[in-house]
C-alpha positions as CSV (number, residue, x, y, z in Angstrom):
1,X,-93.0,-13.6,-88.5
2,X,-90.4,-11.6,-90.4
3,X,-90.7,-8.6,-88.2
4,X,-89.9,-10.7,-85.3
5,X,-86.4,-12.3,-86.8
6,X,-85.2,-8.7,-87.1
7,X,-82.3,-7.4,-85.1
8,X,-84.0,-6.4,-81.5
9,X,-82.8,-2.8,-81.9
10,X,-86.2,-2.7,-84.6
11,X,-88.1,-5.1,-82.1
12,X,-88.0,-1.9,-79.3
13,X,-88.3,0.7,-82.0
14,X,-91.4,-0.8,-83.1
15,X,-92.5,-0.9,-79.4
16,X,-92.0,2.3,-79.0
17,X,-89.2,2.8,-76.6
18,X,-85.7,4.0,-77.6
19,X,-82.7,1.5,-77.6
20,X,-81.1,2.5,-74.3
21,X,-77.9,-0.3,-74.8
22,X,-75.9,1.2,-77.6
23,X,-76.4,4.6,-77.1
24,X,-73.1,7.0,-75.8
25,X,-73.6,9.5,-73.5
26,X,-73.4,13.0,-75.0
27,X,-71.7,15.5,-72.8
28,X,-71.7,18.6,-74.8
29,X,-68.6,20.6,-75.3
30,X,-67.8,20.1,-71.7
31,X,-66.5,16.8,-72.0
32,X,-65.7,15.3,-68.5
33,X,-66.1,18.7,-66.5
34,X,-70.3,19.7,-66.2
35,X,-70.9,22.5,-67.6
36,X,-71.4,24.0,-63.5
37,X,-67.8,22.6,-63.0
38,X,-66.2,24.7,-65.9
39,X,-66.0,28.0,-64.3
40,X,-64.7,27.3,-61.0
41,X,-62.0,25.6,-62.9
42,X,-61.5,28.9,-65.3
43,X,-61.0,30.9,-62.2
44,X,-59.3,28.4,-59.9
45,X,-56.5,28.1,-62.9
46,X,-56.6,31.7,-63.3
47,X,-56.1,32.6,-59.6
48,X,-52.8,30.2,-59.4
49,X,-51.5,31.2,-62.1
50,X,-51.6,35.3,-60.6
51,X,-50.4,34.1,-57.4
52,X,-47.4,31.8,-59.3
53,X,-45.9,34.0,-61.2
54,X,-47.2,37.9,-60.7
55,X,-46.4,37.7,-56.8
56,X,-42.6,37.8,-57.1
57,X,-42.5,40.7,-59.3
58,X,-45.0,43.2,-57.1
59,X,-42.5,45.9,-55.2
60,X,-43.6,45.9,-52.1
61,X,-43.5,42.3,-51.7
62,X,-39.7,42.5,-52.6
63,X,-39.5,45.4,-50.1
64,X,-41.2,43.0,-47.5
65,X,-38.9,40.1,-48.4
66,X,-35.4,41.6,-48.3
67,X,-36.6,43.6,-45.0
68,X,-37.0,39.9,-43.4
69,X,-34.0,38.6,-45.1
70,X,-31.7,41.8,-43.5
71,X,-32.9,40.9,-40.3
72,X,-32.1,37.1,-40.3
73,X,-28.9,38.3,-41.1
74,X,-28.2,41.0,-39.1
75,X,-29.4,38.2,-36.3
76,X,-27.0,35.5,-37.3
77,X,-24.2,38.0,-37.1
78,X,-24.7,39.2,-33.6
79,X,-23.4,37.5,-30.7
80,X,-25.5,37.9,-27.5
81,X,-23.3,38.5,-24.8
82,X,-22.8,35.5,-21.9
83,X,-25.4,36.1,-19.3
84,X,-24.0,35.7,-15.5
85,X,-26.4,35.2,-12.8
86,X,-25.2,36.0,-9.3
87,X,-28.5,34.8,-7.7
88,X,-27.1,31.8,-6.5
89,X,-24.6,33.3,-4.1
90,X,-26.8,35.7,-3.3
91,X,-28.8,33.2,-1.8
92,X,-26.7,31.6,0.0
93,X,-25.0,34.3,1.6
94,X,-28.1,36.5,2.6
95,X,-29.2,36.8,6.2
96,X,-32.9,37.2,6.5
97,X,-34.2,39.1,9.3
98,X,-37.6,38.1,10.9
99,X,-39.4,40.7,13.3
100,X,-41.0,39.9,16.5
101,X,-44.5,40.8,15.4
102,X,-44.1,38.0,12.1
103,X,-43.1,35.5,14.7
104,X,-46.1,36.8,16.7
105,X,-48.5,36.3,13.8
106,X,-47.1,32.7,13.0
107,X,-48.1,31.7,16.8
108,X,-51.7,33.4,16.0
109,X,-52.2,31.6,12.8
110,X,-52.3,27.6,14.4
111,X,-55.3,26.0,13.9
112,X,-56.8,23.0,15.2
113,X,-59.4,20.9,13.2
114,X,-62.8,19.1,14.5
115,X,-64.6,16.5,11.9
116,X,-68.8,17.6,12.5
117,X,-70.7,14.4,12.9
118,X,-74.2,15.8,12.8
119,X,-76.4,18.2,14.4
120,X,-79.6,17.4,16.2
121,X,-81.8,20.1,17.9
122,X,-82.4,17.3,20.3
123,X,-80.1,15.9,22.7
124,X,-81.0,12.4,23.0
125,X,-80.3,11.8,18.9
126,X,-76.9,13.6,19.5
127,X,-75.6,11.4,22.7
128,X,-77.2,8.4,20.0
129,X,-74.9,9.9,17.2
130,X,-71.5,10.1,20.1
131,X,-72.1,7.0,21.6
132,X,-72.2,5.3,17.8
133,X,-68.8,7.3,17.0
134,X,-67.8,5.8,20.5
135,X,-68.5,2.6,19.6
136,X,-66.3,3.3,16.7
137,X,-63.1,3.9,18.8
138,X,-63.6,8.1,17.7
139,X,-63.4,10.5,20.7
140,X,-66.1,13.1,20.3
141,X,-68.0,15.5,22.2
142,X,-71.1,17.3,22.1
143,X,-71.3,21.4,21.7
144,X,-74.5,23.5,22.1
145,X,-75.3,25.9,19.2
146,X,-77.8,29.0,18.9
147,X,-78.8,29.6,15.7
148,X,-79.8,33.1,14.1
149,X,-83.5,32.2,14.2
150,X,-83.0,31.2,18.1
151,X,-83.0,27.4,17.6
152,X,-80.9,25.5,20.0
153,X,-78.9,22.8,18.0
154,X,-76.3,19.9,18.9
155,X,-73.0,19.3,17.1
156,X,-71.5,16.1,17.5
157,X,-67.6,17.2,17.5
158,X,-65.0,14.5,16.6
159,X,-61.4,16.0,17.6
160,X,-59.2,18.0,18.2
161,X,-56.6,17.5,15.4
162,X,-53.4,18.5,15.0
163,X,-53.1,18.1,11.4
164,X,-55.2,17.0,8.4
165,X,-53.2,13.8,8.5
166,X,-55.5,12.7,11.2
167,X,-58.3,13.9,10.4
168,X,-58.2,12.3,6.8
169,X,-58.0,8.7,9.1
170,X,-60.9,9.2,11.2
171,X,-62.8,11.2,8.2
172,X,-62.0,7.7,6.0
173,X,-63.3,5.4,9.3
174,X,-66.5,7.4,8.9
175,X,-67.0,7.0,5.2
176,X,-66.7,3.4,5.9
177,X,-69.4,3.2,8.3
178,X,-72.0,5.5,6.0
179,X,-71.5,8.8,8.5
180,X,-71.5,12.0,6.7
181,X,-68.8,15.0,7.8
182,X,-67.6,18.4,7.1
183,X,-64.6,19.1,8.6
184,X,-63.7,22.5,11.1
185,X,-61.1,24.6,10.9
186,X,-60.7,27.0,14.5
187,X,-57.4,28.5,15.9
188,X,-56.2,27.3,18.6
């Protein structure tokens, strides 16, 4: 009965397990830094400290330093002269000559623009495929097409355009009504 009155520090010593609530935590000679922790500190001091105060005093450094400080200087003391741009008279006074042969080329160069519809290799499915794009208020036509194999095939033609203005309205009235196109591009 007496050994049970005693303090309970006893009561778990006589058990055999150590008294885990009053004991302090022993950290060595490291105190709050691990003992892993301590060197990166010894060198991470060490390594500001070099930079701090041995940087300023290394010649070339100086060299380096005064070489930049000369050239702001030098820059703040120079006055760039006013630029004057003549460009804009230039323009406005210059005659530009066009030869016959560039006015030739333009003419060459106008294109016209057909929206494809489909292609069938048989003819019925194609007059089908215009009379649907008919029905649709579209004006199209059917052309007749060889292939490289020797295959005869149908293209349902919806144009001719004068500009992709149009043909982005009847392309749209086509996307509404689920009928795929690509569109043509042939000079006139």
């Amino acid at each position: 009965m007496n050994r049970l009155r005693q303090k309970p520090e006893t009561i778990w010593t006589l058990m055999g397990q150590k008294n885990t609530k009053n004991t302090k935590r022993d950290n060595g000679a490291f105190g709050i830094i691990g003992p892993w922790k301590m060197p990166f500190a010894v060198g991470l001091a060490v390594g500001i400290s070099i930079t701090y105060f041995g940087v300023p005093y290394i010649p070339s450094m100086q060299k380096m330093v005064d070489i930049a400080d000369n050239a702001v200087k030098s820059a703040k003391n120079e006055k760039l002269p006013e630029l004057k741009f003549t460009f804009y008279n230039d323009l406005k006074t210059a005659e530009i000559e066009i030869s016959d042969s560039q006015i030739a080329t333009d003419k060459i160069t106008k294109r016209s623009y057909f929206l494809q519809a489909g292609s069938f290799q048989s003819i019925e499915d194609a007059e089908n495929q215009r009379i649907e794009l008919l029905l649709l208020n579209l004006d199209s036509k059917i052309e007749a097409v060889t292939s490289s194999s020797g295959e005869r095939w149908h293209r349902v033609l919806i144009g001719p355009f004068a500009n992709k203005a149009k043909v982005s309205s009847s392309r749209a009235k086509l996307s509404q009504n689920q009928i795929d196109s690509f569109l043509l591009e042939r000079p006139m």
